[in-house]
VEXDREN-2710 file (C-alpha; in Angstrom, 1 decimal):
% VEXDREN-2710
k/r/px/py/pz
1/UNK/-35.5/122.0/74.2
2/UNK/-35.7/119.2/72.0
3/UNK/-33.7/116.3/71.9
4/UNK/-31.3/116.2/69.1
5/UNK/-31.4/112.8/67.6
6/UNK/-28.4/111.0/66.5
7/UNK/-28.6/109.1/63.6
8/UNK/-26.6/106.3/62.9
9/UNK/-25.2/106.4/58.8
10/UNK/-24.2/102.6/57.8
11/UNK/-21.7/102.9/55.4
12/UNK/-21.2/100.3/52.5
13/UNK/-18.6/98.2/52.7
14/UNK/-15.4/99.2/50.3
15/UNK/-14.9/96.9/47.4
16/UNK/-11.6/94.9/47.6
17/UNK/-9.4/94.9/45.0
18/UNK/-9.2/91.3/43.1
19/UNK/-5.4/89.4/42.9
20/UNK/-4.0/88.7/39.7
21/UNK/-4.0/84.7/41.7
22/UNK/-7.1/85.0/42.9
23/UNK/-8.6/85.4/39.4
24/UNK/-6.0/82.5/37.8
25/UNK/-7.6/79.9/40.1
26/UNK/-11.3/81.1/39.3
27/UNK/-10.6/80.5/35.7
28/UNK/-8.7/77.2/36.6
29/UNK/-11.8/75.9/38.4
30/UNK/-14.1/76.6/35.7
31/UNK/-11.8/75.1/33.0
32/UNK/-12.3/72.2/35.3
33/UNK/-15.8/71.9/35.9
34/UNK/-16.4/72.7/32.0
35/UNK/-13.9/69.5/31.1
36/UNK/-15.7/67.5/33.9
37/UNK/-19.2/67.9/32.0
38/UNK/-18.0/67.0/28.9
39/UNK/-16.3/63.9/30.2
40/UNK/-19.5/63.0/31.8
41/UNK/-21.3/63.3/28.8
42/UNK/-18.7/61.1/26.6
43/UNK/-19.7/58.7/28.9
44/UNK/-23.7/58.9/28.8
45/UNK/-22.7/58.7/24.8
46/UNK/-20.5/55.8/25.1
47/UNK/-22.8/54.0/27.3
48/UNK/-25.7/54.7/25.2
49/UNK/-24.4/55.0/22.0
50/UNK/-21.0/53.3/20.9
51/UNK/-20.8/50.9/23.9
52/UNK/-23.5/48.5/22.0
53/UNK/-21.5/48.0/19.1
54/UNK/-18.7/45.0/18.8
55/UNK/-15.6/45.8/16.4
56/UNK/-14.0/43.0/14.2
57/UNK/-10.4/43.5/12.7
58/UNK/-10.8/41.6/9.5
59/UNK/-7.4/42.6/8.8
60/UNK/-6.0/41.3/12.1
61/UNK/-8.1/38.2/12.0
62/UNK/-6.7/37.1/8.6
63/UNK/-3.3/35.6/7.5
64/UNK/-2.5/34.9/4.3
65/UNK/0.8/31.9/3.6
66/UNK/2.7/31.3/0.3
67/UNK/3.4/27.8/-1.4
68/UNK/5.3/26.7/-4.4
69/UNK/8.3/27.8/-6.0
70/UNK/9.8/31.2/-7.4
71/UNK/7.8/31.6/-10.4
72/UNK/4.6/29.4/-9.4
73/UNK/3.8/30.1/-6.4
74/UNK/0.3/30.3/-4.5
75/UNK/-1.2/32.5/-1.6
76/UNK/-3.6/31.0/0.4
77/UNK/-5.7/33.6/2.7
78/UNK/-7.3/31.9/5.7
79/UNK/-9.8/34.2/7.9
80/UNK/-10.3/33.6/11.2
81/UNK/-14.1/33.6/13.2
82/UNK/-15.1/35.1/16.0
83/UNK/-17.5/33.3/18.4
84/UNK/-21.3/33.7/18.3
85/UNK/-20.6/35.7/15.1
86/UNK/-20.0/32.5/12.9
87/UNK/-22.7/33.9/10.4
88/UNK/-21.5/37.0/9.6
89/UNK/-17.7/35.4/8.8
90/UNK/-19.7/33.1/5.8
91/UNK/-20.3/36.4/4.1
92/UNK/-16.7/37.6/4.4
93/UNK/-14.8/37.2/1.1
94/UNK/-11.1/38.5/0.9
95/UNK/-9.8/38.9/-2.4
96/UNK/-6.7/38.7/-4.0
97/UNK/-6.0/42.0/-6.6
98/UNK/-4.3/40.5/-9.6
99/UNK/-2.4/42.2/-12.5
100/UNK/-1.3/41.5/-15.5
101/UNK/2.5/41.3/-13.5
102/UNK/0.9/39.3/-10.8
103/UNK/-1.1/36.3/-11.1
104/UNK/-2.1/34.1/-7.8
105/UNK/-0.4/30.6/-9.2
106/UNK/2.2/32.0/-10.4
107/UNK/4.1/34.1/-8.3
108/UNK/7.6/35.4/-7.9
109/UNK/9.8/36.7/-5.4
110/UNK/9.0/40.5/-5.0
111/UNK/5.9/40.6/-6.4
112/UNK/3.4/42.8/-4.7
113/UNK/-0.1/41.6/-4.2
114/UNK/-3.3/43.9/-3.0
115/UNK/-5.7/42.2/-0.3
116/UNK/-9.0/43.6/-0.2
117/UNK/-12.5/42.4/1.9
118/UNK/-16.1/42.6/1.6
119/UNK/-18.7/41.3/3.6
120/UNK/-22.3/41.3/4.2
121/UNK/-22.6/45.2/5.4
122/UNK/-26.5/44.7/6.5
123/UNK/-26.0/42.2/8.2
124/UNK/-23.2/43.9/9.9
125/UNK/-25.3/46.8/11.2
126/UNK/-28.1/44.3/12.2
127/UNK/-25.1/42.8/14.6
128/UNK/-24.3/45.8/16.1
129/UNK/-20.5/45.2/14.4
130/UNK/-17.8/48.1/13.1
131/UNK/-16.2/46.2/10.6
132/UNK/-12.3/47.6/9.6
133/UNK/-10.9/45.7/6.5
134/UNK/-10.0/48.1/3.8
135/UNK/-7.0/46.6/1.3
136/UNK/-3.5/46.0/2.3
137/UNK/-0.4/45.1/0.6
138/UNK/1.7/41.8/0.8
139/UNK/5.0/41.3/-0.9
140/UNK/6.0/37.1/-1.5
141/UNK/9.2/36.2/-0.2
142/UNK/10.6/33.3/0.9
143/UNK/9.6/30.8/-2.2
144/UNK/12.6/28.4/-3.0
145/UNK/14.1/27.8/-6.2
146/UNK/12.4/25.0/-8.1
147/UNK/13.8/21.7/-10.0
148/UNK/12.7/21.9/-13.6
149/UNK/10.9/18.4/-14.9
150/UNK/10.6/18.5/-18.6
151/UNK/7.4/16.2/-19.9
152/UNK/10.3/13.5/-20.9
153/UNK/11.2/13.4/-17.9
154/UNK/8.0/12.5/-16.3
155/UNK/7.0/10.3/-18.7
156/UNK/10.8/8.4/-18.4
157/UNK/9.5/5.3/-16.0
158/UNK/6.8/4.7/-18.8
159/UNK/7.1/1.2/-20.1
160/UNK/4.8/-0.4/-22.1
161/UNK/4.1/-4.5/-22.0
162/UNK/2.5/-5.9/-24.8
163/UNK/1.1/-9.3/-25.6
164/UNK/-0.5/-11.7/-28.1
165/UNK/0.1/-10.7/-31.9
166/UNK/-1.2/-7.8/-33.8
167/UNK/-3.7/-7.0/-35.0
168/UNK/-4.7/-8.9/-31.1
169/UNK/-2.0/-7.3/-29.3
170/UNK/-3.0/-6.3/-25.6
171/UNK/-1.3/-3.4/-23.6
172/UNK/-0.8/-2.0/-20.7
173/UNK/1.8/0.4/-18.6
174/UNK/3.4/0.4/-15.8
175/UNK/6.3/2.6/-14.0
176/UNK/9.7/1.4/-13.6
177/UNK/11.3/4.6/-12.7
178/UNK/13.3/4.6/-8.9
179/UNK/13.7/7.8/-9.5
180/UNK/11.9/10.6/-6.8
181/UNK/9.4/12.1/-7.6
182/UNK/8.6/10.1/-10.9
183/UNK/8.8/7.0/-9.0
184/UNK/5.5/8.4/-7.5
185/UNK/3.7/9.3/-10.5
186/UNK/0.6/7.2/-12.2
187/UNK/0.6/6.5/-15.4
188/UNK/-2.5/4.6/-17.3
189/UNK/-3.6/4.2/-21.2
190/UNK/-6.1/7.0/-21.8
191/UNK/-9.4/5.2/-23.6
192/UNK/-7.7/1.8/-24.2
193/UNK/-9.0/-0.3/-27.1
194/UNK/-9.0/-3.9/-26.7
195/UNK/-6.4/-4.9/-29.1
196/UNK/-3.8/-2.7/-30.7
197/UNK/-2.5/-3.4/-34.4
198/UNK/1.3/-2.5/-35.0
199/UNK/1.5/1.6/-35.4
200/UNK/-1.2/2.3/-33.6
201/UNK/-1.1/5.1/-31.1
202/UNK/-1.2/4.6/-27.6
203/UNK/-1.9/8.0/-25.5
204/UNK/-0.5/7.8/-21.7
205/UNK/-1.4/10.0/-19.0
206/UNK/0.7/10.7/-16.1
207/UNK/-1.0/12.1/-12.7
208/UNK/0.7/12.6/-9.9
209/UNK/0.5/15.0/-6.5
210/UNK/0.3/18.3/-7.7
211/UNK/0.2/19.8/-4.1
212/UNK/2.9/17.5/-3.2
213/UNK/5.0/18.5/-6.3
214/UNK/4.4/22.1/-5.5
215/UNK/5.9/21.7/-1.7
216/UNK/8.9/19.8/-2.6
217/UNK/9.4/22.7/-5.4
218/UNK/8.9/20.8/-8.2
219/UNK/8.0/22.6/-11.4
220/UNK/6.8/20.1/-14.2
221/UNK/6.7/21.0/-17.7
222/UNK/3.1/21.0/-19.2
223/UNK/2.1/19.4/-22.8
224/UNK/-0.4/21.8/-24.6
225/UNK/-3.3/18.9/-23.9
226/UNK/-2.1/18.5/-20.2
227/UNK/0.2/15.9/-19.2
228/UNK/0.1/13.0/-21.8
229/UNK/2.5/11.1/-24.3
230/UNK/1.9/9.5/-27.4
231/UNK/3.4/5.7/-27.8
232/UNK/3.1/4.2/-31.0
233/UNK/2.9/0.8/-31.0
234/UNK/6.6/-0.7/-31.9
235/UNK/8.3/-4.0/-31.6
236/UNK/5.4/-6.4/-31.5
237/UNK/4.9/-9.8/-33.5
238/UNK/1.9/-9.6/-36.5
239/UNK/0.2/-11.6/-38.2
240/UNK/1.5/-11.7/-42.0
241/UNK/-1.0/-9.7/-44.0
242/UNK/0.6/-9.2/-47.2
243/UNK/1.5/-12.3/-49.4
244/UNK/4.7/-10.9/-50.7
245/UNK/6.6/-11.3/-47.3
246/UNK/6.3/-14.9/-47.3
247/UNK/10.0/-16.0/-48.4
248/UNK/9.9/-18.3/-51.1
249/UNK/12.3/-20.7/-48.9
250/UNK/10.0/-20.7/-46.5
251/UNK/7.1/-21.7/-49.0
252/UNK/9.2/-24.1/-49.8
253/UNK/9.7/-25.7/-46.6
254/UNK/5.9/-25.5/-46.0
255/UNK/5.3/-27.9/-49.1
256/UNK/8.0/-30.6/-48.2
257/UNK/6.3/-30.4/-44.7
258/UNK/2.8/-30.4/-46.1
259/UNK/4.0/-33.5/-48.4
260/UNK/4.5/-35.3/-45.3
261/UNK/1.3/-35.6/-44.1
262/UNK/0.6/-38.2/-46.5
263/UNK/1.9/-41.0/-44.7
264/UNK/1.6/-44.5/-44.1
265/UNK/-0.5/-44.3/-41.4
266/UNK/-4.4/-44.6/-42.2
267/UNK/-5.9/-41.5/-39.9
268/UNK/-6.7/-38.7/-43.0
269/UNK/-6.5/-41.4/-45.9
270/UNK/-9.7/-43.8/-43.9
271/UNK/-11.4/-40.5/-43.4
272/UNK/-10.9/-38.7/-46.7
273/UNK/-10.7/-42.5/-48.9
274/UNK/-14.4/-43.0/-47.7
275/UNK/-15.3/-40.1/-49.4
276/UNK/-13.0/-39.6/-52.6
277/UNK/-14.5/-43.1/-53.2
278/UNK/-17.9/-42.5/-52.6
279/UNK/-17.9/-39.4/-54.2
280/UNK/-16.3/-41.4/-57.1
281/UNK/-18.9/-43.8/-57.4
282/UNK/-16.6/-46.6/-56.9
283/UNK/-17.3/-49.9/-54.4
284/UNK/-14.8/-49.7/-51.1
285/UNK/-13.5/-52.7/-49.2
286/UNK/-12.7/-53.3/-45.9
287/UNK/-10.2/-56.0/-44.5
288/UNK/-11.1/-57.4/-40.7
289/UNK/-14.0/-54.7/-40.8
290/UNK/-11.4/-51.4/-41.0
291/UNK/-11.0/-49.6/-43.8
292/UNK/-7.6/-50.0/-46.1
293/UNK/-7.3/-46.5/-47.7
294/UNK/-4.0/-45.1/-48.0
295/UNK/-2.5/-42.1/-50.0
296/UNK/0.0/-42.4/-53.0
297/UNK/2.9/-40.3/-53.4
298/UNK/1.4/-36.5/-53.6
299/UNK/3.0/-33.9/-56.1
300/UNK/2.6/-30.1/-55.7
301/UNK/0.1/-28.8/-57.8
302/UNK/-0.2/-24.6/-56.1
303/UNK/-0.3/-22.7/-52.9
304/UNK/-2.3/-19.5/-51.9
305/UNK/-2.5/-17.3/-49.2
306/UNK/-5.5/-16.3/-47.6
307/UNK/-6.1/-12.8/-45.1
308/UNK/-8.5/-11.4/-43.3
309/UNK/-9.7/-8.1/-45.0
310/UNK/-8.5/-5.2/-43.2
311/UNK/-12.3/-4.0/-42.2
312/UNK/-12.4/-7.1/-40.0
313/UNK/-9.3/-7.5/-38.6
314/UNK/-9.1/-7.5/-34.6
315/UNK/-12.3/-9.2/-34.7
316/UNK/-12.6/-11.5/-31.9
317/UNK/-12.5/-15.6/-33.1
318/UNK/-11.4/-14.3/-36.5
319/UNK/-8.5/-16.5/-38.3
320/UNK/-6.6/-13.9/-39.3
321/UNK/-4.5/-15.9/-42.2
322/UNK/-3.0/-19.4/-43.7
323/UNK/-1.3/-21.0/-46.1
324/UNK/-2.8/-23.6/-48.6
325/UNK/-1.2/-26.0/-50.0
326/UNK/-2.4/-28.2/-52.9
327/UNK/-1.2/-31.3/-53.8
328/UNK/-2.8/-34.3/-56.0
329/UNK/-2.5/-37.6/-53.5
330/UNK/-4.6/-40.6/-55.3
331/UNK/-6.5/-42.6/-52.9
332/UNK/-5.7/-46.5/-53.2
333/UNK/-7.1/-49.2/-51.3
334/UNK/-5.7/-52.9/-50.6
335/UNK/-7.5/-54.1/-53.6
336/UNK/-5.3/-52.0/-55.7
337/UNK/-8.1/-49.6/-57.1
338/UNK/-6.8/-45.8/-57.0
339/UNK/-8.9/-43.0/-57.5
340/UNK/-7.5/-39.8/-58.4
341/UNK/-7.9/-37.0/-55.9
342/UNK/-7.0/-33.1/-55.2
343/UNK/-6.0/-32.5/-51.3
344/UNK/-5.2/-29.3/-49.5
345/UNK/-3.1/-29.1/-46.9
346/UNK/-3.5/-26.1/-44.7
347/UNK/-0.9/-23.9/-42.3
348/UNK/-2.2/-21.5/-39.9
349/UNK/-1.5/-18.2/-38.3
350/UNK/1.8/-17.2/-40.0
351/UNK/3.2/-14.5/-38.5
352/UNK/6.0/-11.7/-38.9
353/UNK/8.2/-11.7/-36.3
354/UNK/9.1/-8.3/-34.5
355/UNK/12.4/-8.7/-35.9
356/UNK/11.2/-9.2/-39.2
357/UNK/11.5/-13.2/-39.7
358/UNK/8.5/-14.8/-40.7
359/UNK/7.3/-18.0/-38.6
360/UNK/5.2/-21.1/-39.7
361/UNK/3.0/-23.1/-36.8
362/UNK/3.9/-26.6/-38.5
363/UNK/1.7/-28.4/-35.5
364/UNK/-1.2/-26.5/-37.3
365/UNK/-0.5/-28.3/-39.8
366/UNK/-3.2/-30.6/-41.4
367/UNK/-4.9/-31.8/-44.2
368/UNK/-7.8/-30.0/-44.6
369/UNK/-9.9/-31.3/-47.9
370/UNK/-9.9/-34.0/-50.4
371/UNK/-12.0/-34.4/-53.7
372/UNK/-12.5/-35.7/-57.4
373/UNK/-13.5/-32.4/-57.8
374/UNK/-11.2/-29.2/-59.0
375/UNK/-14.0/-26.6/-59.0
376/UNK/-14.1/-28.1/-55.3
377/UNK/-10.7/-27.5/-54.2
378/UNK/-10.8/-24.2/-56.0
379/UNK/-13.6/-22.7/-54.1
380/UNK/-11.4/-23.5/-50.9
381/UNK/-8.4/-22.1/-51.9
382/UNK/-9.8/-19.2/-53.3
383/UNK/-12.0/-18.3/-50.3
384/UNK/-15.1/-18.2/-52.7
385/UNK/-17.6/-19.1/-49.9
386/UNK/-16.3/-16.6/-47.1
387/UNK/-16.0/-12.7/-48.2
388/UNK/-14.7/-11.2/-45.1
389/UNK/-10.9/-13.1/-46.6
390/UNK/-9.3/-12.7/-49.8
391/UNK/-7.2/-15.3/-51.3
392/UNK/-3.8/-14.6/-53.1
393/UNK/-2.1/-17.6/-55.4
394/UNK/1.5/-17.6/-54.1
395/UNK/3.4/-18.3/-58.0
396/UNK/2.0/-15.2/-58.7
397/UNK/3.6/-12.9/-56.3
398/UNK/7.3/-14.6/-56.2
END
């Protein structure tokens, strides 16, 4: 009988049914391990890529500051360096957008002003540098109301201090003002001359502390060449020039003075008598070994004024006038001979006062020539020998 073999059937095992939880968490914890891998690889990235670069702010690392006054004021930008990068910052150049509305120098309250930057981008990407600094906006505020200073004003401490007598007349300037801020300000003569004639134009230039003038809120008034004021020169004593100003009583005071000059005492008769005589011809005597020349009585015989033509005035060691006199003085001696003679006496320097008077130097003077000879006392008075002066007779201009 055979055996009856039992055989054992494995059966497979059944397939549980999945929870709505189960699969929830499954999803959850490959949500997680995706976010995981791409965190990681931010990282490698950062570490690798954007970790190696160094990041300047230009915007943050510059400040910009207003000066002046409403209407004229200034923005400064200053830009701040970062260290070891000191190179890079030299090419950095931040610029101030103008418009027609806005110009830097001249700003207002409320007026809007564009900030942009460039720099040296090559040598940015060299340095390993991300650069932000596109354009921004900044609107002034704050600027104070200025005080107005018209170009009177600042030129109101300028006095002028003249000396000497035109056409030689010397200036200079200095500031008298105690007034703030023109007490401050500089004045000097722009391209002096070395003498100055009456009406002659003096230019002065002020200068002063702009910057200063701009932080106390000052806003001066500018002259279309810059700050400067013409001075004519005023008020000054001259020289006479013109033979029609000498008064005729003054002329004629100048010829009683001149008349004595003839005097008793030898001086100009021993001097001039030696030569009146020996020009004469005649024999001279002497008493004790002096001479004994003396003048007679002298009589008026013209008077002319002479000038300096006007191409050489101001030149230095230049008479400028005089006055001659003429007057025929015979020359006697003790032995009672008497020669007949022409002498001049001579004034210098006559001048025109500033107020219009006209003065006479009588300790100038002298008697200048004596001769036999007309034609020599002509070419004196006439100035025949000397052309840089011309010589005016007097009677004819009274």
């Amino acid at each position: 009988m055979g055996v009856l073999e039992t055989k054992r059937v494995i059966q497979p095992p059944k397939r549980r049914r999945m929870t709505k939880r189960r699969r929830t968490l499954e999803l959850c914890a490959k949500i997680a391990g995706a976010t995981a891998g791409i965190i990681a690889l931010g990282i490698v990235i950062y570490i690798f890529g954007f970790a190696r670069y160094t990041y300047v702010n230009l915007s943050e690392l510059t400040t910009a500051q207003v000066s002046g006054y409403d209407g004229h004021g200034t923005l400064v930008t200053n830009t701040a360096t970062m260290e070891g990068l000191e190179e890079f910052f030299d090419t950095v150049d931040v610029d101030i957008m103008e418009t027609d509305e806005t110009v830097n120098g001249q700003l207002s309250n409320g007026d809007r002003l564009e900030i942009s930057y460039s720099y040296n981008r090559e040598m940015a990407h060299n340095l390993g540098l991300r650069v932000r600094g596109g354009s921004e906006f900044i609107t002034v505020k704050n600027l104070p109301e200025s005080t107005f200073i018209s170009l009177d004003d600042l030129f109101s401490g300028v006095k002028l201090d003249y000396e000497g007598v035109a056409p030689l007349v010397t200036a200079a300037v200095e500031n008298v003002s105690t007034e703030t801020p023109i007490c401050d300000v500089v004045y000097e003569i722009l391209d002096p001359k070395e003498y100055y004639d009456e009406g002659d134009t003096i230019i002065v230039q002020a200068s002063f502390n702009e910057d200063a003038a701009l932080a106390n809120a000052y806003e001066i008034e500018v002259g279309p060449n810059g700050y400067l004021k013409e001075y004519t020169v005023t008020g000054v004593d001259r020289y006479l020039t013109d033979a029609a100003e000498l008064p005729q009583d003054l002329l004629d005071q100048m010829k009683a003075y001149g008349a004595t000059l003839f005097g008793s005492e030898p001086g100009d008769a021993n001097e001039f008598g030696l030569r009146v005589f020996t020009a004469a011809g005649a024999m001279y005597t002497t008493s004790g070994g002096e001479y004994t020349f003396a003048w007679t009585k002298p009589s008026y015989i013209s008077s002319y004024f002479t000038c300096i033509n006007d191409d050489h005035l101001g030149e230095p060691g230049q008479q400028i006038n005089d006055v001659k006199i003429v007057y025929d003085a015979a020359m006697v001696q003790s032995d009672g001979k008497s020669i007949s003679a022409e002498a001049v006496v001579v004034f210098k320097d006559v001048i025109k006062k500033a107020d219009g008077s006209v003065e006479v130097n009588y300790e100038s003077a002298h008697i200048v020539s004596a001769s036999t000879k007309d034609s020599d006392i002509k070419d004196l008075v006439r100035a025949n020998s000397d052309a840089n002066y011309t010589s005016t007779k007097l009677e004819q201009n009274q």
